[in-house]
N, C-alpha and C positions, 0 to 999 in steps of 0.2 A: 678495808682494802678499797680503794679507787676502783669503782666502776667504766671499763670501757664500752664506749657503744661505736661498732661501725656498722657504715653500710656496705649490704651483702650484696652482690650482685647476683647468687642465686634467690634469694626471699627479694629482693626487690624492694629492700625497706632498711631502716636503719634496727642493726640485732645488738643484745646485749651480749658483748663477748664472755664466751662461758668457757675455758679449754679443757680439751679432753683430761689433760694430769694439769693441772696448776706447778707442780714440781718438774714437768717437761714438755713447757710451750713451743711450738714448733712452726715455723712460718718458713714456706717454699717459694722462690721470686725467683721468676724468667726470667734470665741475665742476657748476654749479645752472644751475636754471633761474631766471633772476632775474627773479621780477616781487614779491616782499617779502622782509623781513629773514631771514636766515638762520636755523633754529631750531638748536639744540644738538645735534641729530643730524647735521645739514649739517656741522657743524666736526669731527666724529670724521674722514671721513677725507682733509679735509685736514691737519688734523696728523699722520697716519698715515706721508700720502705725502711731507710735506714732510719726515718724519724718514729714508724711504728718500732723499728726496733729497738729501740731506745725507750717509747715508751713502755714496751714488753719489759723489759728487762730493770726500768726504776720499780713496775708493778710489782712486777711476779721476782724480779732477784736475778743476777747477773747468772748466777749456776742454773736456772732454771729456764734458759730460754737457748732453741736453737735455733737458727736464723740459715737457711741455704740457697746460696743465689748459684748457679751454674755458668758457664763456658760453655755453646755451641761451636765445639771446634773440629766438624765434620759436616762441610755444607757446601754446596752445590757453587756459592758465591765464594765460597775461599779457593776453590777448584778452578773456579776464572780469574779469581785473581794470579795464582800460582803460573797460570798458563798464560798470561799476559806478561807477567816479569820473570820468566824461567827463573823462579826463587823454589824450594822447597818449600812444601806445604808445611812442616813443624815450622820450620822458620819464621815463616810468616805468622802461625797461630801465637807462640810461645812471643814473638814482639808486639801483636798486636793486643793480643793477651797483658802484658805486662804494661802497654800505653793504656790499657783500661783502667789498669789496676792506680798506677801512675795518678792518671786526670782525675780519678772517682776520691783519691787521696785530697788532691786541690781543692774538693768539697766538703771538705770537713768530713768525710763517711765515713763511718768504722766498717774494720775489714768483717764479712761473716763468719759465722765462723764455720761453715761448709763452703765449699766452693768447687764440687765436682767438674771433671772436664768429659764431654762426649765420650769422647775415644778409649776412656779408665773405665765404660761401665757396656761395655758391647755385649759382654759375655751375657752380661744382666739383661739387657734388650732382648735377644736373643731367646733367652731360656723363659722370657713374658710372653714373647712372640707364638712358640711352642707351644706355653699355655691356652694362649687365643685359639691356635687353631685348632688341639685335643679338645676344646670346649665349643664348638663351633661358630666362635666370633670372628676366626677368621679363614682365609685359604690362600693357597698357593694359584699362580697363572702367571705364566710365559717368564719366570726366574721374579717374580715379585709375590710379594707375600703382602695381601689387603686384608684392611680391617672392613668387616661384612658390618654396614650401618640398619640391614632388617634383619640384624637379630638384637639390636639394639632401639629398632624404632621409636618404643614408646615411650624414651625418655629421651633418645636423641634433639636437643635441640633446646633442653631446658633452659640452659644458662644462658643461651642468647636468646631465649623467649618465642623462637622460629620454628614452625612444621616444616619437616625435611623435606618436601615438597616446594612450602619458597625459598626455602635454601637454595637447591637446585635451580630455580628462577634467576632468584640474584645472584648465586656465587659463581665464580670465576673457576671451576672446576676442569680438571682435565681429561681429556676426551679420550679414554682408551679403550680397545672392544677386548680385551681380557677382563674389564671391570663389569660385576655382576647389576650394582646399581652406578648413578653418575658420581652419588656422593661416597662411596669406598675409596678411603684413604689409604695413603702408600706405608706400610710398617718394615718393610723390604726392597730394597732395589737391587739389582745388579751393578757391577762396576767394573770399570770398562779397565784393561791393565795401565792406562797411566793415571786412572786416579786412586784415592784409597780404598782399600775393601779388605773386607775380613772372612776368612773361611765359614758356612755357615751350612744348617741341613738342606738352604736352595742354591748353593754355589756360592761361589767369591761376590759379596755385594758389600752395604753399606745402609743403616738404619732410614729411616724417613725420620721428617724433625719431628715430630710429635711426642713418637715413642719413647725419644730419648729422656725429657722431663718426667712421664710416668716409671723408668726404671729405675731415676735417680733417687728421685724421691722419694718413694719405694726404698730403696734401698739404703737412704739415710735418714728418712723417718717413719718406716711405715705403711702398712697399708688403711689408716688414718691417720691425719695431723690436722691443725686448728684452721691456720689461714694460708690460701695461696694465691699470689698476685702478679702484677705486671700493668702492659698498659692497654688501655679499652683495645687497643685494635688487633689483641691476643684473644680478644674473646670468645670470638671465630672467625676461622676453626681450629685456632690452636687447643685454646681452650675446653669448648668443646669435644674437640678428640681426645683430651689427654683423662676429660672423666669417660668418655664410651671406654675406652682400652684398660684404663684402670680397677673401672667398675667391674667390668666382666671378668678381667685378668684375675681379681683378688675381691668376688662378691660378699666375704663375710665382712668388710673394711667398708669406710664410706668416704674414702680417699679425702679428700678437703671439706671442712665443715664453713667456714666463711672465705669467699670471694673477693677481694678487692683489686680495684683497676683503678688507674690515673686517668686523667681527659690527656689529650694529646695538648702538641705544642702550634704555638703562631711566632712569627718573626715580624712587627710592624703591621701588625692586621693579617696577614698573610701567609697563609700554607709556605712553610720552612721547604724553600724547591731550589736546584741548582738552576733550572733552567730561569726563575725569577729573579736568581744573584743576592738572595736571602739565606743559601745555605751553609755552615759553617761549624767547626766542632769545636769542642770544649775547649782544645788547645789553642786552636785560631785565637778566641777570646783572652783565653791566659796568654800568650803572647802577645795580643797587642795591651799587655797591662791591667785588663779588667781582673782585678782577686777574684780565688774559687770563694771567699768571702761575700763578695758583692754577688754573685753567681747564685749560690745557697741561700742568698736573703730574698733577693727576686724570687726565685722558687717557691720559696715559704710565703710571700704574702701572697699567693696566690691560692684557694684550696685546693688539692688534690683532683677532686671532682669537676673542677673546672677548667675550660682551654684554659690555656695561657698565654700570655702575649708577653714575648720579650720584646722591650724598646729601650732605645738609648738612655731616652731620659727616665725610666723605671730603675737601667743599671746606675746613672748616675745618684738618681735622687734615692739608692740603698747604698751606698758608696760613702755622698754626705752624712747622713745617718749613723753609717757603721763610724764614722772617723769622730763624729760629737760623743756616741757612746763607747769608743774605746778610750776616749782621751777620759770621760766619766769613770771609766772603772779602772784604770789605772793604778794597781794598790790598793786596791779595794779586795774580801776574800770572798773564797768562795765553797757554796753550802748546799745544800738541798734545794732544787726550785721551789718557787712561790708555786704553794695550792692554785694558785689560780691561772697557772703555765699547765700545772696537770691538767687542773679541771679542764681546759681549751683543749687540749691535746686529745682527751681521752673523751672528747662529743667529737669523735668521725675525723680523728687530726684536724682539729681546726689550728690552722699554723698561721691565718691572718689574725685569729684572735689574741695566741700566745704571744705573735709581733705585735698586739695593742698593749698589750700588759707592759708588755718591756714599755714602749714610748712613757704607757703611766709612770711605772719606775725613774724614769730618764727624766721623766718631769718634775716628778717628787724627790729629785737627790738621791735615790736609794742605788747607790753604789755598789752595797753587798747583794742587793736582790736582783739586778741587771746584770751583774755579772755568774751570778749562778745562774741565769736564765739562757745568756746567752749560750755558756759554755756547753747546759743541757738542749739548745738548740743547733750545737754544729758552729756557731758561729764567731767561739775561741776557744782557741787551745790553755796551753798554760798559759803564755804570755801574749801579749798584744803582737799583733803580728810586724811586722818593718815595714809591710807599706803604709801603716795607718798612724806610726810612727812621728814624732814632729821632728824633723832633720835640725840641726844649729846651724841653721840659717834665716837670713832679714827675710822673710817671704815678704812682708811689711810695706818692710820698704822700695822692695822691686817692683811691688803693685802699685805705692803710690808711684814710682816712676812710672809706669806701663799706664798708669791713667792720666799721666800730663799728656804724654807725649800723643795717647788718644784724643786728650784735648785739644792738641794742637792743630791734627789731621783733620778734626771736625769743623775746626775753622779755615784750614789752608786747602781742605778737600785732598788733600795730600796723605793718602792713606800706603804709603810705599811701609816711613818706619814703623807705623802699627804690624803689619804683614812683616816686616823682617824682625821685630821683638818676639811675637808670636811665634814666628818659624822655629828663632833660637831656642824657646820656651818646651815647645813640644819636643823640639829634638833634645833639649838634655830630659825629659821623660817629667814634666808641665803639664799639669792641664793648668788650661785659661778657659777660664768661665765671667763672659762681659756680659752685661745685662746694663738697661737705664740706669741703675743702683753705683754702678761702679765695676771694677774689676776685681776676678776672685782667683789666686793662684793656690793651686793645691799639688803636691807630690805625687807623681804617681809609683806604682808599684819598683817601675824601671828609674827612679829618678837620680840624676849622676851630676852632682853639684859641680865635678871637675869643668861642666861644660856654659857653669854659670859667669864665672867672675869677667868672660868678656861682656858681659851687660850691666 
């Protein structure tokens, strides 16, 4: 059996994964909070996890592998959104909910197969919460119910490697004088009658977000399971908290046995910010034409543990790429990946390694072994997709025209007809790619030939 090794962000080193039942591997992933469209950092690690899970499941056996990603759909930011668009708050969860579901499809991802939502496990929260406080992890003050972090001191802080001490230094903590220490977290709120709340032994309130992951989880794998993930900036105090509350909730269990996190995202060097005009989500991108295709390749040559930088020419030059090797395997079938796709995959997801293998393939003709790579990579289904497609048309010949007519501007300095070929170009859904070399037209996703034959 193929040996995997990740790295653990509890041990702080690369572990040999070992799962508790081999016959029921289990891996728990912090999913969004859905009250709008997912941005481009929300999708890093879903594709992350969807590629372990993939690897789990060629290891260990499709029956053999649970995978549960969650729905936070009771949060303070869905509560401002509902109150800025007088929408119902179902309304809003259950669409925005389904635009996750929708865009994470664009990516090649298979659906998990849990996918608890908030508001299906209150009772569960609730009856944990109980527990906490008969065991003296937690108490009650002024309608909130906190999690007591000194009775958990001396392990508080593990996974982020922090004494709760610089915690309190660094973190952004809330200032409340009902709270015993700085760092006791909220497992209880009140709620105020126009937003949601559930009857509970402290009044009509609403969970804090922490709690929610340890009940789900809990409750659909367990008081252990193998791996749980998300991305580095869960680490805390989401993180964090979700093993103090677990731990104590259910001490004979050792709640998650490996750790994994993703590095965060960049957009052209730069921290992904609306106020920088770098911000933008999954769909932005699928509508202006870029495939979840091209999206899931980017991803992948980048490791997991590393930022990432999304740039233009990253999305084009996996674009060119995807379009030489699907035109490659075209008819080609498909089988088991190449040993040497696992081997990559199963040293810590190396996904730029198992994107070297495929180029080898792509170089050596091997048609049948590129296509099974891909397919166990996310990045084809059964058939070649339509935007990668070659349309029946002279692209040919429109580019030798589009490079006279550039010749001609470069002598006449008259660059009007180059700017109105082009314009036409992109608006029937063209890309034009000029370079010293010549001119390069290619199809894109949206491409509507209806709008060619005036050129």
């Amino acid at each position: 059996m193929t040996e995997i090794f990740l790295h653990n962000t509890a041990t702080r080193h690369k572990d040999r994964f070992e799962p508790i039942d081999p016959d029921n591997v289990r891996m728990y992933v912090c999913g969004p909070t859905v009250y709008d469209r997912a941005h481009l950092g929300n999708a890093r690690p879903v594709v992350v996890f969807d590629m372990i899970n993939r690897l789990l499941r060629h290891v260990y056996g499709e029956d053999h592998v649970t995978y549960a990603r969650n729905f936070t759909d009771v949060d303070d930011k869905i509560n401002a959104r509902a109150a800025e668009t007088g929408r119902d708050i179902s309304d809003i969860t259950e669409q925005t909910t389904q635009w996750f579901l929708d865009d994470m499809a664009e990516l090649g991802t298979l659906v998990p197969d849990k996918m608890p939502r908030a508001t299906h496990y209150i009772a569960e929260m609730i009856v944990m919460i109980e527990t906490l406080i008969e065991m003296g992890h937690a108490y009650e003050a002024e309608k909130h119910v906190l999690f007591s972090v000194d009775s958990w001191k001396e392990n508080y802080g593990k996974l982020s490697g922090r004494s709760v001490e610089d915690m309190i230094a660094g973190a952004r903590v809330e200032v409340a004088p009902y709270k015993k220490n700085p760092m006791d977290f909220v497992l209880w709120k009140p709620s105020t009658p126009d937003i949601p709340g559930w009857d509970s032994p402290w009044g009509r309130g609403r969970p804090g977000w922490h709690i929610e992951c340890s009940a789900m989880s809990h409750a659909l794998l367990g008081e252990s399971f193998d791996i749980h993930g998300g991305g580095n900036d869960l680490i805390f105090p989401h993180h964090e908290n979700e093993i103090a509350q677990s731990r104590c909730a259910h001490p004979d269990g050792d709640f998650a046995h490996y750790w994994l996190h993703n590095e965060m995202l960049q957009v052209e060097g730069k921290k992904m910010s609306k106020s920088l005009g770098n911000f933008f989500t999954v769909r932005d991108l699928l509508d202006q034409g870029i495939p979840g295709e091209v999206i899931r390749f980017v991803f992948l040559s980048t490791h997991y543990r590393k930022p990432m930088d999304w740039t233009a020419k990253k999305a084009a030059d996996a674009e060119k790429t995807l379009r030489k090797w699907y035109a490659q395997v075209e008819g080609a079938e498909t089988s088991a990946p190449d040993p040497r796709v696992i081997s990559a995959l199963a040293d810590d997801l190396n996904t730029p390694g198992a994107l070297a293998i495929c180029h080898e393939m792509s170089g050596e003709g091997d048609a049948n072994g590129l296509r099974s790579a891909m397919v166990f990579l996310g990045l084809l289904g059964d058939q070649v997709p339509g935007w990668a497609g070659t349309p029946d048309f002279d692209f040919g010949t429109l580019a030798a025209k589009f490079t006279e007519i550039r010749a001609t501007a470069m002598a006449t300095k008259d660059f009007g007809p180059v700017d109105a070929m082009k314009s036409a170009l992109l608006a029937a859904g063209v890309e034009v790619r000029m370079s010293k070399d010549g001119v390069e037209l290619l199809p894109g996703s949206n491409f509507d030939e209806s709008k060619l034959p005036a050129l």
